[in-house]
C-alpha positions as CSV (number, residue, x, y, z in Angstrom):
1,X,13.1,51.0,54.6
2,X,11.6,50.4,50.7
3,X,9.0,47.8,50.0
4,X,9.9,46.7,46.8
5,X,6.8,45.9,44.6
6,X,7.3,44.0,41.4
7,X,6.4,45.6,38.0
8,X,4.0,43.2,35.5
9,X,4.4,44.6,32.3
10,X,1.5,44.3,29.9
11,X,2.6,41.8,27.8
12,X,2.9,39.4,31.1
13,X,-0.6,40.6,32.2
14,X,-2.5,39.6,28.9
15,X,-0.5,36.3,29.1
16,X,-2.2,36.1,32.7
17,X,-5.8,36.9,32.0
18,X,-5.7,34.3,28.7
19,X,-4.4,31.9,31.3
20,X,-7.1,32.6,33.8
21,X,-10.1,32.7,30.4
22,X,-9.0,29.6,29.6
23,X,-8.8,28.3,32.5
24,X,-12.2,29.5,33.1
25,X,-13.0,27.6,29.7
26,X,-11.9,24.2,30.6
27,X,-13.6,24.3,33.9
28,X,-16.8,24.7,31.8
29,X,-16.6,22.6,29.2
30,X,-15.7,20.0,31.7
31,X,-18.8,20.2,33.7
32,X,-19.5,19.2,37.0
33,X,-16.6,17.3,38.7
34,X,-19.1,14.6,40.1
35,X,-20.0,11.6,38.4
36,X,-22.7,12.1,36.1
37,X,-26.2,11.0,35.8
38,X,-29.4,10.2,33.1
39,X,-32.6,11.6,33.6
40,X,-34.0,11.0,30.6
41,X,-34.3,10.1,27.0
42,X,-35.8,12.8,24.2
43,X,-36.6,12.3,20.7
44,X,-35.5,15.4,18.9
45,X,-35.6,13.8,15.4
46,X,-36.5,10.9,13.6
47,X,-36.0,9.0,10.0
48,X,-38.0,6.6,8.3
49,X,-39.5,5.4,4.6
50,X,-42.5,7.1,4.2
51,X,-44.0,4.5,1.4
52,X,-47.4,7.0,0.6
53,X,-44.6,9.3,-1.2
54,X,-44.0,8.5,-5.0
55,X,-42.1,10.1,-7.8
56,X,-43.4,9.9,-11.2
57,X,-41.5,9.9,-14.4
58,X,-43.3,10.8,-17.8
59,X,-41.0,9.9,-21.0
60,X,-41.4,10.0,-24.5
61,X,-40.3,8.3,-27.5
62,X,-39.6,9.2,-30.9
63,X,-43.5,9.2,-32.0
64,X,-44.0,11.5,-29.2
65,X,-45.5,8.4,-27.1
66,X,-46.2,8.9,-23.8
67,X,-44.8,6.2,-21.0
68,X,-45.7,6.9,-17.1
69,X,-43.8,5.3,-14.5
70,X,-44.5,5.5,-10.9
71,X,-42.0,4.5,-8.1
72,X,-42.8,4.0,-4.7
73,X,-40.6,6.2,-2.1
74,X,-37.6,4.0,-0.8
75,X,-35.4,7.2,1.1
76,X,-35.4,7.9,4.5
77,X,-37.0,11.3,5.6
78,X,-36.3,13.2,8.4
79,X,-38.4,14.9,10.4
80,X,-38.3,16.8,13.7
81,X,-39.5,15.1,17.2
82,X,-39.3,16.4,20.8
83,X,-40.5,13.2,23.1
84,X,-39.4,11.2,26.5
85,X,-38.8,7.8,25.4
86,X,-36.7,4.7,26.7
87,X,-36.7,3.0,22.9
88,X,-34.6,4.5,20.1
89,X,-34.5,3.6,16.4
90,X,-31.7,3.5,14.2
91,X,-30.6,6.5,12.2
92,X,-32.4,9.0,14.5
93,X,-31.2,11.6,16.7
94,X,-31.7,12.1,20.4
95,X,-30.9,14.0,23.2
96,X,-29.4,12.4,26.1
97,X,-30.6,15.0,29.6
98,X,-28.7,14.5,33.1
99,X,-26.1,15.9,35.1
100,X,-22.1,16.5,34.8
101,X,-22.1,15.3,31.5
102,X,-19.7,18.3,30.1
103,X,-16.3,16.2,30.0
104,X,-18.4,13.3,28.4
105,X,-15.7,11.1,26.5
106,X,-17.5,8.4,25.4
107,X,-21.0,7.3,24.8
108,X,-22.3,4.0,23.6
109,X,-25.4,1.8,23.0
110,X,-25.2,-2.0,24.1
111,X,-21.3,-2.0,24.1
112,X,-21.0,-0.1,21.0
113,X,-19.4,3.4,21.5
114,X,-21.3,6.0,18.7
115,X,-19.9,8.9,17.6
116,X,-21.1,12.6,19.1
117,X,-20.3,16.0,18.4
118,X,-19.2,17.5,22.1
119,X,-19.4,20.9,20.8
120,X,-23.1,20.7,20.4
121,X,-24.0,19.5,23.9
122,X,-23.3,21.2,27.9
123,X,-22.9,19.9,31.2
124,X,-26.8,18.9,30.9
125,X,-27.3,17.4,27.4
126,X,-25.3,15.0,25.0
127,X,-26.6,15.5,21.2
128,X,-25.9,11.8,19.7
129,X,-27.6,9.7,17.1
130,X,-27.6,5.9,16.9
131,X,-26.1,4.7,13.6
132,X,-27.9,1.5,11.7
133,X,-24.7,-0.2,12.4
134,X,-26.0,-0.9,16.4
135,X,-26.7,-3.7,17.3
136,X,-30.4,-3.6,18.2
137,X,-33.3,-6.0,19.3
138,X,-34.9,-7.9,22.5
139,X,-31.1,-10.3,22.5
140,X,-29.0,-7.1,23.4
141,X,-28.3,-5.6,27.1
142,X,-30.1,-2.3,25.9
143,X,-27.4,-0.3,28.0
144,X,-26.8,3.5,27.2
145,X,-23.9,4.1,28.5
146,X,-22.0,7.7,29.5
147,X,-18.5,7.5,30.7
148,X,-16.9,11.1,31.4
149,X,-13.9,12.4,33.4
150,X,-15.4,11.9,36.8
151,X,-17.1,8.5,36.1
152,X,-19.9,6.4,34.2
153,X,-23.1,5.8,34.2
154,X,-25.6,3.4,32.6
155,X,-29.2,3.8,31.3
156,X,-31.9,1.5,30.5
157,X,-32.7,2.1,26.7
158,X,-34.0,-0.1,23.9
159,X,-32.4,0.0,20.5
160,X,-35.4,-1.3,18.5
161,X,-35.0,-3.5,15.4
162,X,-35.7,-1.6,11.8
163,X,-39.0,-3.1,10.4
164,X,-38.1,-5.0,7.4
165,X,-38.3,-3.0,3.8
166,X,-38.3,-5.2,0.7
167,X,-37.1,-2.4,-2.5
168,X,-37.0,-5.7,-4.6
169,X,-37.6,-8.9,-5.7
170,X,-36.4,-11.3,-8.3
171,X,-40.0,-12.2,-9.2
172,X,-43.9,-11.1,-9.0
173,X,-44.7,-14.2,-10.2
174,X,-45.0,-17.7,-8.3
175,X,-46.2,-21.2,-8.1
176,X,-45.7,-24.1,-5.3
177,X,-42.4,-24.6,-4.4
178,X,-40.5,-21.7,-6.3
179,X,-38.0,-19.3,-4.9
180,X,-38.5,-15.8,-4.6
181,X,-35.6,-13.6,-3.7
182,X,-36.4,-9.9,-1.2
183,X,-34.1,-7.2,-1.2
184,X,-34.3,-4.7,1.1
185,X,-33.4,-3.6,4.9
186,X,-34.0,-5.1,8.4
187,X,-34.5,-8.4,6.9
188,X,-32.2,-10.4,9.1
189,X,-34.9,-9.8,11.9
190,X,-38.1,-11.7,10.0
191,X,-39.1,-15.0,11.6
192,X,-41.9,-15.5,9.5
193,X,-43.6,-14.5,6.1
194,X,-46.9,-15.5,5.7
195,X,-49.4,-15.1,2.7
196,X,-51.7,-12.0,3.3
197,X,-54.0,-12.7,5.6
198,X,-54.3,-16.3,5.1
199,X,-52.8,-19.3,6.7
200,X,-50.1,-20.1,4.0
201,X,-46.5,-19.4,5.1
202,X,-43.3,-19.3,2.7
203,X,-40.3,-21.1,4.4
204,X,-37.3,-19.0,4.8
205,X,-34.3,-20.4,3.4
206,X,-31.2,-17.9,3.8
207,X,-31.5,-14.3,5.4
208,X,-29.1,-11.6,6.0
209,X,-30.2,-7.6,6.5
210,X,-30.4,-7.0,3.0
211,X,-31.4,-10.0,1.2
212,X,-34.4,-13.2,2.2
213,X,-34.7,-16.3,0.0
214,X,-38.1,-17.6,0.8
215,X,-40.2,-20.9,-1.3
216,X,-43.6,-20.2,-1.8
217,X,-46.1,-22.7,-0.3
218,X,-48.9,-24.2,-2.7
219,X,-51.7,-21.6,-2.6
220,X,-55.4,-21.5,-3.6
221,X,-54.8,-17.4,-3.3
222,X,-55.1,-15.4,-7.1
223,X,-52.6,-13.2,-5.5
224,X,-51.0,-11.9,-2.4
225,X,-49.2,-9.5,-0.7
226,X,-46.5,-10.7,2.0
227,X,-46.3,-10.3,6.2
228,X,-43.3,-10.5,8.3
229,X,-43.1,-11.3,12.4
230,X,-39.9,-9.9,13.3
231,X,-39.4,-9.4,17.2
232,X,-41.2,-6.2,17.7
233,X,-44.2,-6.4,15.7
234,X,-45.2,-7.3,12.1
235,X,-45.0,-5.8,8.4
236,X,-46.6,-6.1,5.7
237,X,-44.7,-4.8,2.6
238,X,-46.9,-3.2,-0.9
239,X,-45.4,-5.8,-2.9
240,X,-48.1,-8.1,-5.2
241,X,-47.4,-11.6,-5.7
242,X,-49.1,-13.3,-8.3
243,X,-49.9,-17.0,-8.1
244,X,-49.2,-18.7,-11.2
245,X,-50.8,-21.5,-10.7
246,X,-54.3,-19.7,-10.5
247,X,-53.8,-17.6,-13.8
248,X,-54.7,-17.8,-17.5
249,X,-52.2,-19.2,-19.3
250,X,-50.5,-17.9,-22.8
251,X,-47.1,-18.9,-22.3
252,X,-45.3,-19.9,-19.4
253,X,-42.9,-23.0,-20.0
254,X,-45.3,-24.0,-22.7
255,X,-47.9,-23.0,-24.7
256,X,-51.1,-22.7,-22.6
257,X,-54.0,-25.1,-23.4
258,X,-54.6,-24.5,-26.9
259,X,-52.5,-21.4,-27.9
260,X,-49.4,-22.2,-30.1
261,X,-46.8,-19.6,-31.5
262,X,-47.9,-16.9,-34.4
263,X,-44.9,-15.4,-36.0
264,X,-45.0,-13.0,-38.6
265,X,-41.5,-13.3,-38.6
266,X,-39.6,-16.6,-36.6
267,X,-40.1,-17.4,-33.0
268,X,-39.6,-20.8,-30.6
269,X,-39.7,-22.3,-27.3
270,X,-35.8,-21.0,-25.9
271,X,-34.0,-23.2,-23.1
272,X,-31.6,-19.9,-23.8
273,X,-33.3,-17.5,-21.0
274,X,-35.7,-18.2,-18.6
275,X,-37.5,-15.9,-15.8
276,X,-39.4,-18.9,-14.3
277,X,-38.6,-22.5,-15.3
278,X,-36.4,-23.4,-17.4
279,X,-37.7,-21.7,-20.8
280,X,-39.4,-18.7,-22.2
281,X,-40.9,-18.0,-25.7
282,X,-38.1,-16.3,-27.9
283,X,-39.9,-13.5,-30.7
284,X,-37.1,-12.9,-33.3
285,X,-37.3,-9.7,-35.3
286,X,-35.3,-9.2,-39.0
287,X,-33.5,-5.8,-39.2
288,X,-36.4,-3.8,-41.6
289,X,-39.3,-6.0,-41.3
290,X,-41.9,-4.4,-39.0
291,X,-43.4,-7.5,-38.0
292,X,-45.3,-8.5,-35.4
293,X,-44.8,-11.9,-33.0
294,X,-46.8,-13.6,-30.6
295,X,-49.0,-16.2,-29.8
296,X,-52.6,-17.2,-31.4
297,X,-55.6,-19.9,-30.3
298,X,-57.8,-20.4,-33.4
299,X,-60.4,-22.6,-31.4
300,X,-62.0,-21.7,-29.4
301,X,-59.6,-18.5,-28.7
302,X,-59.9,-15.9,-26.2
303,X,-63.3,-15.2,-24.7
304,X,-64.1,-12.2,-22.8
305,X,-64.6,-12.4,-19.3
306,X,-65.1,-10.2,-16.8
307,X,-63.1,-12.1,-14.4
308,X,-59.6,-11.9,-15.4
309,X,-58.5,-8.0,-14.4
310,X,-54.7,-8.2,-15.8
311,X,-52.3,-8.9,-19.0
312,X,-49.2,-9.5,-17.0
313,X,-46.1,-10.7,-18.7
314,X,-42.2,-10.4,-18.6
315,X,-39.5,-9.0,-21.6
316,X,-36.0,-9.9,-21.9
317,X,-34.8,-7.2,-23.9
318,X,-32.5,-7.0,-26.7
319,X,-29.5,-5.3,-27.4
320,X,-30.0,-1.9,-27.4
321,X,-33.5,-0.1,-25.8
322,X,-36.8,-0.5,-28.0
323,X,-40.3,-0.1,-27.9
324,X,-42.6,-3.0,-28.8
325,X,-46.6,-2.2,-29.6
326,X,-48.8,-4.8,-28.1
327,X,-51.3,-5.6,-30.6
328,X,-54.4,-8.3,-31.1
329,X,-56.7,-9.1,-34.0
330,X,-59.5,-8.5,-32.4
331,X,-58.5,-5.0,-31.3
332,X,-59.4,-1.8,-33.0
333,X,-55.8,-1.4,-34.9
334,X,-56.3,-5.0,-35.4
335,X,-52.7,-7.7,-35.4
336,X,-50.7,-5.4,-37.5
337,X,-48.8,-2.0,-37.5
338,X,-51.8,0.3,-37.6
339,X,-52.0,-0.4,-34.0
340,X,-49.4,1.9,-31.7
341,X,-51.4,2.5,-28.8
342,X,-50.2,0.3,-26.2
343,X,-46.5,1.3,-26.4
344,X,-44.3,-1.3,-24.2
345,X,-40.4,0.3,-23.7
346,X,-38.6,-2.8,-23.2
347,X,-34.8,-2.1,-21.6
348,X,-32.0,-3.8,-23.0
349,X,-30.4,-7.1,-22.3
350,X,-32.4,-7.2,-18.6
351,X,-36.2,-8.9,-17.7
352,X,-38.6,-6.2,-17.3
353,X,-42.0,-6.7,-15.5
354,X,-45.3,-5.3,-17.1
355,X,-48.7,-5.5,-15.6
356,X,-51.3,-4.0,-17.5
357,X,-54.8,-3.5,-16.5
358,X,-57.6,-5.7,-19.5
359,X,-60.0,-2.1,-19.1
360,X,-57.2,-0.7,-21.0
361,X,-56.6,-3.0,-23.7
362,X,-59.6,-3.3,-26.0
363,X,-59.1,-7.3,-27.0
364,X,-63.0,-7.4,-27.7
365,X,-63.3,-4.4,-28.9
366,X,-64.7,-5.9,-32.4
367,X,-67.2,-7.6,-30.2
368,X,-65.8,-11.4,-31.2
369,X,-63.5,-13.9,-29.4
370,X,-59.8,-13.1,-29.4
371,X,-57.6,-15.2,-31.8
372,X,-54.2,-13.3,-31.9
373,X,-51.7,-11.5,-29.2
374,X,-48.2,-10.1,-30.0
375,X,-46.4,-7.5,-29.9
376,X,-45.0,-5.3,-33.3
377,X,-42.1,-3.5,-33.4
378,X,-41.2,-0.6,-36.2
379,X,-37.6,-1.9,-37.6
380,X,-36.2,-2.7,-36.2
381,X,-33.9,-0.6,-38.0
382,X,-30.1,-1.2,-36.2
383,X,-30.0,-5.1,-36.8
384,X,-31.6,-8.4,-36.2
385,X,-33.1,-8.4,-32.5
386,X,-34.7,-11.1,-30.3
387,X,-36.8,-10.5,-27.7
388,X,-37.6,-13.9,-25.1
389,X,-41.3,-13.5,-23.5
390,X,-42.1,-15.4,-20.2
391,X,-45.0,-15.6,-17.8
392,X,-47.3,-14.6,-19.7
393,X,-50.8,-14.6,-18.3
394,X,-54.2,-13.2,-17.8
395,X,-54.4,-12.6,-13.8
396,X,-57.6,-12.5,-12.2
């Protein structure tokens, strides 16, 4: 009696053995067939605004005039970590350890499923990062949760709220009662700004995560920086605020005590633009003339003292980019156009804040009181231009 004993070609075996491989494939990218677990919680990189860094742009005019700006570093930068931790931040990445975690299918933070990359992690490690979109803070469950084929598991974990950032604000300049507007990140979180170090507090009036509306208190303070309580801590951002109300006045809504307008060619008090108030000092300019605009106290006029420390002021500009010269009569160059060596580039059509240190003026350098203070302007040469002037004070 024959045994009869199949023949498997070779095309049916290679269809066997890729069977079996990926067979062998799926049982290991699924993992463990028991429920999985959390050990822990590592770090493995993190982002944040690192506000020592500062880029530095140099740019010349026609004369050959040199202008330095310097900007404080406002992007995230991303740097390596390895840590335990049971708090995460937004925008950083970690590494969630355990057990059975290879047929993960979902992974969230307080409700909120996050993507991941399953190709990156085994059956002992999920690579996920938290997007700025979570909701964070003391209020939510701070859950981590893991749900895979064979089950879920959750994990104490603390989203943390961003500190707030302020990248701008509407004004550097306040007095009691005026509005200043932050933009930034994380601001949704502040409770509280206060003054510095002092006792005064601005009241929040509308807040979201990118924009504040606070109203400055009435302040003895010359200036001040700001500080913000938000649930996890406090911040205090670089900004400088400068109190108004405790500065030397040249313009503001007015004519300070004693100083009235000095127009080589036409100027007046303009309800047309403001910064702060309601009205700002408009310097008009003839196409050709070369003249020089500003404001002048023949009695008793400007006295030098040492303690003022700033010339800070703001320029609407006109229609097109120019450079205005910042002149006096009692500096070396004198009011006129033999002075060019406090350039001031003034953008078009926008208010642009300048703050300029008194050490590097000169308005005594004849040795006698200070009568005159404009700025000059060569043309200008493409047609009539006004520029409107506001805030503009000596800052202690």
């Amino acid at each position: 009696m024959k045994i009869l004993i199949p023949q498997i070609k070779a095309p049916m075996l290679l269809l066997l053995a890729i069977v079996w491989f990926a067979s062998c494939k799926k049982d290991e990218a699924e993992g463990g067939k028991a429920a999985p677990t959390i050990s822990r919680v590592r770090t493995i990189s993190k982002s944040y605004i690192d506000n020592t860094l500062t880029t530095t742009i140099v740019t010349y005019n026609a004369q050959g005039v040199a202008t330095t700006v310097t900007y404080p570093n406002t992007t995230p930068q991303v740097v390596a970590m390895d840590s335990t931790t049971t708090d995460g931040n937004l925008q950083n990445m970690y590494a969630i350890i355990g057990t059975n975690l290879g047929s993960v299918t979902t992974v969230s933070f307080n409700g909120v499923s996050v993507y991941f990359n399953k190709a990156l992690g085994s059956d002992t490690t999920i690579l996920v990062g938290i997007p700025k979109t979570t909701p964070a803070g003391p209020s939510q469950s701070n859950q981590l949760t893991v749900e895979t084929l064979h089950g879920k598991v959750n994990y104490t974990f603390n989203v943390l709220l961003p500190p707030p950032t302020v990248t701008a604000v509407s004004n550097y300049n306040f007095t009691a009662g005026s509005d200043i507007i932050l933009t930034g990140i994380g601001l949704a979180s502040v409770t509280e700004v206060s003054l510095g170090t002092s006792t005064g507090k601005a009241t929040i009036l509308a807040k979201s995560d990118t924009e504040m509306t606070i109203k400055m208190p009435s302040s003895s303070l010359i200036s001040t920086t700001l500080v913000f309580t938000y649930p996890t801590g406090k911040a205090a951002p670089k900004e400088v605020f400068v109190n108004l109300d405790q500065t030397y006045k040249l313009f503001t809504d007015d004519y300070g005590t004693g100083w009235g307008g000095n127009f080589w060619g036409s100027g007046e008090i303009s309800a047309a633009a403001a910064k702060s108030g309601t009205k700002s000092l408009k310097l008009n300019y003839s196409k050709g003339n070369w003249s020089a605009n500003g404001v002048a106290n023949w009695f008793p006029g400007l006295a030098s003292s040492a303690d003022y420390k700033y010339l800070s002021f703001y320029i609407k500009g006109g229609s097109q980019d120019y450079t205005l010269y910042f002149v006096g009569d009692k500096r070396t160059g004198g009011y006129g156009n033999s002075d060019q060596s406090v350039p001031v580039v003034v953008p078009a059509n926008v208010w642009t804040y300048f703050k300029l240190p008194l050490s590097t003026l000169n308005l005594w350098a004849t040795g006698a009181t200070s009568n005159t203070l404009g700025f000059w302007i060569k043309g200008p040469d493409a047609q009539d231009e006004s520029f409107y002037i506001d805030d503009w004070v000596l800052v202690k």
